[in-house]
C-alpha positions in Angstrom: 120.7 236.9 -2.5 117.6 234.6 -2.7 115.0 235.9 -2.9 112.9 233.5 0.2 116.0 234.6 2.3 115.1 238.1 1.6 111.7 237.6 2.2 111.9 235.5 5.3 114.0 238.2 6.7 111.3 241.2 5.8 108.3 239.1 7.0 109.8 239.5 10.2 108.8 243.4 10.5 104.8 242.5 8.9 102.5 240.1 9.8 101.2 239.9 6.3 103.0 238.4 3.3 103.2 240.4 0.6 100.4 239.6 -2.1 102.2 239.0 -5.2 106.2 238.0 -5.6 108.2 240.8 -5.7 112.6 240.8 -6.0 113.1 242.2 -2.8 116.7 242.2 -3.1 115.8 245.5 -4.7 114.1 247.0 -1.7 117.5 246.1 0.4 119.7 247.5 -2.1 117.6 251.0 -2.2 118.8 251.8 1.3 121.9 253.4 2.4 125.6 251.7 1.1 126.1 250.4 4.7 124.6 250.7 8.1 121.5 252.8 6.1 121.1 250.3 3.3 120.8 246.8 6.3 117.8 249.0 7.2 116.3 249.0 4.6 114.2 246.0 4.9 112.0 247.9 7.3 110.7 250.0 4.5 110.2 247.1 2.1 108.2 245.4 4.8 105.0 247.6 4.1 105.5 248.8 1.0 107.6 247.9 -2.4 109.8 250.5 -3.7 110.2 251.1 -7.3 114.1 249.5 -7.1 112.0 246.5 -6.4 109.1 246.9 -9.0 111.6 244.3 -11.9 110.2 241.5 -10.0 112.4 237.9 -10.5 109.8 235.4 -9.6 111.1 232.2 -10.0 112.0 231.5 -6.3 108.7 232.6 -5.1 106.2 231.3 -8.1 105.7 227.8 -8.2 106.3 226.3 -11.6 102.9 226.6 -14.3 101.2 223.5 -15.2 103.6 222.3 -18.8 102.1 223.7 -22.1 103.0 222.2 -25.6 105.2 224.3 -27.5 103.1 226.0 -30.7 104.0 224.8 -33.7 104.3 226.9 -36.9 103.1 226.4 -39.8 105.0 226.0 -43.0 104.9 229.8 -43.7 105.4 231.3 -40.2 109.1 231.8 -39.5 110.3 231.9 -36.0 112.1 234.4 -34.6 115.8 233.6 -33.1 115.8 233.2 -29.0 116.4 236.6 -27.1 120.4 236.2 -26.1 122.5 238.0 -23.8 125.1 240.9 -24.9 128.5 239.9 -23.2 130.8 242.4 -24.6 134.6 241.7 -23.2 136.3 244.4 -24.4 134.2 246.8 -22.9 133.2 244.7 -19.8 129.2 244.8 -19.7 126.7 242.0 -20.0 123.7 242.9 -21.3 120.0 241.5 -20.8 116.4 242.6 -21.9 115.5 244.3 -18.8 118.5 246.2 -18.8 117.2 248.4 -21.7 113.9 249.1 -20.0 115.5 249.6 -16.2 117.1 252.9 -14.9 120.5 253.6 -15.8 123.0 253.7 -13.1 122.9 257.6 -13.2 119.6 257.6 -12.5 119.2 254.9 -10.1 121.5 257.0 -8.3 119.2 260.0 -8.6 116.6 258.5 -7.2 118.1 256.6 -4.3 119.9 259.5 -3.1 116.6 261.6 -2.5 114.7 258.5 -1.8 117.9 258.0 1.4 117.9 261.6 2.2 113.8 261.7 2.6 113.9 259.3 4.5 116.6 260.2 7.0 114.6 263.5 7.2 111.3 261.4 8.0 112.7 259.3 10.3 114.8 262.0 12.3 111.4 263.7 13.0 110.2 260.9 14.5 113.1 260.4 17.0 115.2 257.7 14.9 117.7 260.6 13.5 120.5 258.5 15.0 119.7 255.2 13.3 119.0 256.6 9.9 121.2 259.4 8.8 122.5 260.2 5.3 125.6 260.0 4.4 125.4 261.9 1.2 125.5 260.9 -2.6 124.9 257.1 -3.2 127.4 256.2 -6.0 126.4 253.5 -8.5 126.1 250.5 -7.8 129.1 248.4 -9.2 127.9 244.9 -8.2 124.0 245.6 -10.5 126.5 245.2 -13.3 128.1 241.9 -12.2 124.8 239.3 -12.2 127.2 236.3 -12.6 129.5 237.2 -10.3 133.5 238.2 -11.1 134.3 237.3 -14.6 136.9 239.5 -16.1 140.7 238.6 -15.4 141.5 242.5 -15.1 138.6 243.3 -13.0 139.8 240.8 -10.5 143.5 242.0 -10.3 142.3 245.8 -9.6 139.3 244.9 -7.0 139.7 241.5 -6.2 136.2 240.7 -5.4 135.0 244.2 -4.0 132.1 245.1 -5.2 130.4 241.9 -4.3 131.8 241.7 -0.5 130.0 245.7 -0.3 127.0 244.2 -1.3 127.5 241.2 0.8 128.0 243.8 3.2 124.8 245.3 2.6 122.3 243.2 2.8 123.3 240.9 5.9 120.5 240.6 8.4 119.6 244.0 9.4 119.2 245.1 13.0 116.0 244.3 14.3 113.7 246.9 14.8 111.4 247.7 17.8 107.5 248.6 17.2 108.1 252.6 17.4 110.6 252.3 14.7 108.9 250.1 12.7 105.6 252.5 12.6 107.4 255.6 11.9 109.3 253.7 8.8 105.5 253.0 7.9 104.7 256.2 7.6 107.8 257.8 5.9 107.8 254.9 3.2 103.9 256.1 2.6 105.2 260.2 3.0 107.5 259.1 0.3 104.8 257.8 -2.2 103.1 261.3 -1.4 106.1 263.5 -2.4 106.0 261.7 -5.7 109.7 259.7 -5.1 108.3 257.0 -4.9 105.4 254.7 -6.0 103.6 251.6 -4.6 104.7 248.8 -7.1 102.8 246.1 -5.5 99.5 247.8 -6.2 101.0 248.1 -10.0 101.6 244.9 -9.9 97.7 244.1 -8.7 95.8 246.0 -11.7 98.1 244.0 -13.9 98.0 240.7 -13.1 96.5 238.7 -15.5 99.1 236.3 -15.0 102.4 236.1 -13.1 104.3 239.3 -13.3 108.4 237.7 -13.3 110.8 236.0 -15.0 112.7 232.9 -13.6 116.4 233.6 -13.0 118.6 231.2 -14.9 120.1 230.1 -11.5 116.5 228.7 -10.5 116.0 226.5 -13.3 117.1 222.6 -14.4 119.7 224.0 -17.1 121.3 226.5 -15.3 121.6 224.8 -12.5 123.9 221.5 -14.5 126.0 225.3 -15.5 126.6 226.0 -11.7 127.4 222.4 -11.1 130.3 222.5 -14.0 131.4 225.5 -12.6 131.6 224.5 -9.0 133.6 221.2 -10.1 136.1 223.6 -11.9 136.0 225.6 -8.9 137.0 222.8 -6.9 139.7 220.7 -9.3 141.4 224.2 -9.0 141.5 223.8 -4.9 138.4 226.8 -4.2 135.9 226.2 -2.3 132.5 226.8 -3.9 129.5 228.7 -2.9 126.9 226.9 -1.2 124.3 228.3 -2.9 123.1 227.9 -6.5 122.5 231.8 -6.8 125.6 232.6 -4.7 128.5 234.1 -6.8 130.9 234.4 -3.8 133.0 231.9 -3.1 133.0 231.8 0.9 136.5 231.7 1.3 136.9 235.4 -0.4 134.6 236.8 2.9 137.8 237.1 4.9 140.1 236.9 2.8 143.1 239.8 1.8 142.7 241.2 -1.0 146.3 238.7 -2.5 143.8 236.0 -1.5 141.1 237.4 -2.7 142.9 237.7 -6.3 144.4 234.3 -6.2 140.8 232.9 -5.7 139.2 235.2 -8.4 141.6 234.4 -11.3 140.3 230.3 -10.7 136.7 231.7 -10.6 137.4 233.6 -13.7 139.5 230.6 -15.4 136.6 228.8 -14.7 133.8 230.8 -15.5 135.6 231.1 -18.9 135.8 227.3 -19.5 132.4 226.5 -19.1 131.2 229.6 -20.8 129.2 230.6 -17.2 128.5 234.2 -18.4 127.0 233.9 -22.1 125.3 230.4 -21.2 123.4 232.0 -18.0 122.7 234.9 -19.5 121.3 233.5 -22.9 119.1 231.6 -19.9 117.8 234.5 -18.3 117.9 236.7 -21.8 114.9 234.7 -23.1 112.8 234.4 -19.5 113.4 238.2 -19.7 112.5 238.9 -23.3 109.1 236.4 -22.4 108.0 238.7 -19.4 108.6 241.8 -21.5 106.4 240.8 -24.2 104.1 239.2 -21.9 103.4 242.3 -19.6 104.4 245.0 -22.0 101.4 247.2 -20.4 102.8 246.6 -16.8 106.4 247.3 -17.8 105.2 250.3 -20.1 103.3 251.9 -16.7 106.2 251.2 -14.3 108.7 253.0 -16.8 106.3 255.6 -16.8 106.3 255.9 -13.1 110.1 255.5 -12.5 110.7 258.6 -15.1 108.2 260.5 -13.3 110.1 259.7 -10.2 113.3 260.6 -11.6 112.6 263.7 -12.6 111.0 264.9 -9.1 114.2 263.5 -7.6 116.2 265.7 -9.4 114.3 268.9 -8.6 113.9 267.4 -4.9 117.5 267.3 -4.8 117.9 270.7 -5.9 115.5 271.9 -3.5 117.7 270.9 -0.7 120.9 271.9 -2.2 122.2 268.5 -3.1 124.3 268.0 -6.1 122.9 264.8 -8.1 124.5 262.2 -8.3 
């Protein structure tokens, strides 16, 4: 989802906009894998979670004055571009951040005390009924899926279900009235002080000497002429394409059966495949990543910090209430 969409939509609970860019698809995704998870945007009103703390700032930074490339000299050698690690056989694309994020297993972890917190918090306050916990959050299938469907056998076995749960998830959430919105205040800061969580916007503040962010492939000139050759695939094979640049779901598949939902897929994938979508995007964002990392190695070093830290209390906090993890 874009990321002024997200925003747009949290801005509605705080008067304040948030003082540096921050991916709050993150701060939706950290809630509960339906009804808890839409709710979610009340928390990331007042304060970032750390599932939001890898920002992607092209949507909300505006593009730095150009700078002439440096040129070596005759000695220097210049290393390859960072590239993305599509492995087919296997099924995973892999980019720089992934390899200094949480792992599934432990984004699980910490989301599941992180839910089950919160439900407590907000049950004392009177809102048990809105925000109950519904147990173990399983990982998240869809993180692994940045462009989209793009494995034939994938397709046949889930048609495109892991994307329409996180559709699902982070459709505009219910509006919340002024009680709720304070008590969600107070739990989000409650959760800061039980150490399972940590305010990423203020880690963000005693780093910024520049930008902290990377600009998704999707938001720039070449990857957009990528999604224009893979809508016009898209449509030559009769599908209707998404409206959006950084939409992966064609809209016909948000009704659809899950025959339908195959049929549509294997043209997605058919077409994905002849224009190379996967490895061209993700070469794209592969070397925006690897810039950011090397750019804010002391933020990134801090927040991984943080997030272990956070892990690990997660795991005792689970045991504590007699929750298996994840």
């Amino acid at each position: 989802m874009d990321d002024d969409v997200i925003l747009a939509r949290l801005r509605r609970l705080a008067d304040a906009e948030p003082p540096v860019a921050v991916d709050r698809a993150g701060v939706l995704l950290a809630g509960r894998r339906r009804r808890l998870a839409r709710k979610a945007g009340t928390v990331g009103a007042v304060l970032a979670i750390t599932l939001g703390a890898y920002p992607v700032a092209g949507a909300l930074i505006p593009d730095p004055a150009p700078v002439a490339p440096a040129v070596p000299s005759p000695t220097e050698t210049t290393a390859p571009p960072a590239r993305a690690a599509v492995d087919h056989e296997a099924g995973t694309i892999t980019l720089p951040m992934d390899e200094v994020g949480l792992d599934p297993h432990d984004s699980a972890v910490t989301r599941t005390a992180y839910l089950h917190f919160f439900s407590t918090c907000m049950g004392e306050r009177g809102f048990g009924e809105l925000w109950e916990f519904e147990g173990l959050v399983p990982e998240q299938r869809w993180e692994s899926l940045p462009y989209g469907m793009w494995q034939e056998s994938d397709v046949r076995q889930n048609g495109y279900g892991p994307l329409l749960e996180h559709h699902a998830e982070t459709q505009d959430p219910r509006p919340p009235d002024d009680g709720e919105s304070e008590a969600a205040s107070e739990c989000t800061s409650a959760l800061v002080d039980a150490g399972l969580d940590f305010d990423s916007l203020a880690l963000m503040e005693k780093h910024r000497n520049g930008d902290i962010g990377w600009r998704p492939a999707f938001d720039t000139d070449e990857g957009r002429a990528i999604i224009g050759e893979w809508h016009q695939c898209l449509t030559d094979g009769g599908v209707l394409p998404p409206q959006e640049d950084w939409e992966w779901l064609p809209p016909a598949v948000l009704e659809a059966p899950i025959d339908e939902q195959i049929r549509i897929g294997l043209v997605d994938v058919s077409c994905k495949e002849h224009v190379d979508l996967v490895q061209r995007m993700g070469d794209l964002d592969a070397v925006q990543q690897a810039t950011a990392l090397e750019r804010d190695a002391e933020y990134y070093a801090e927040l991984r910090s943080m997030e272990e830290a956070v892990v690990e209390r997660a795991r005792v906090y689970l045991e504590e209430h007699g929750i298996s993890n994840p």
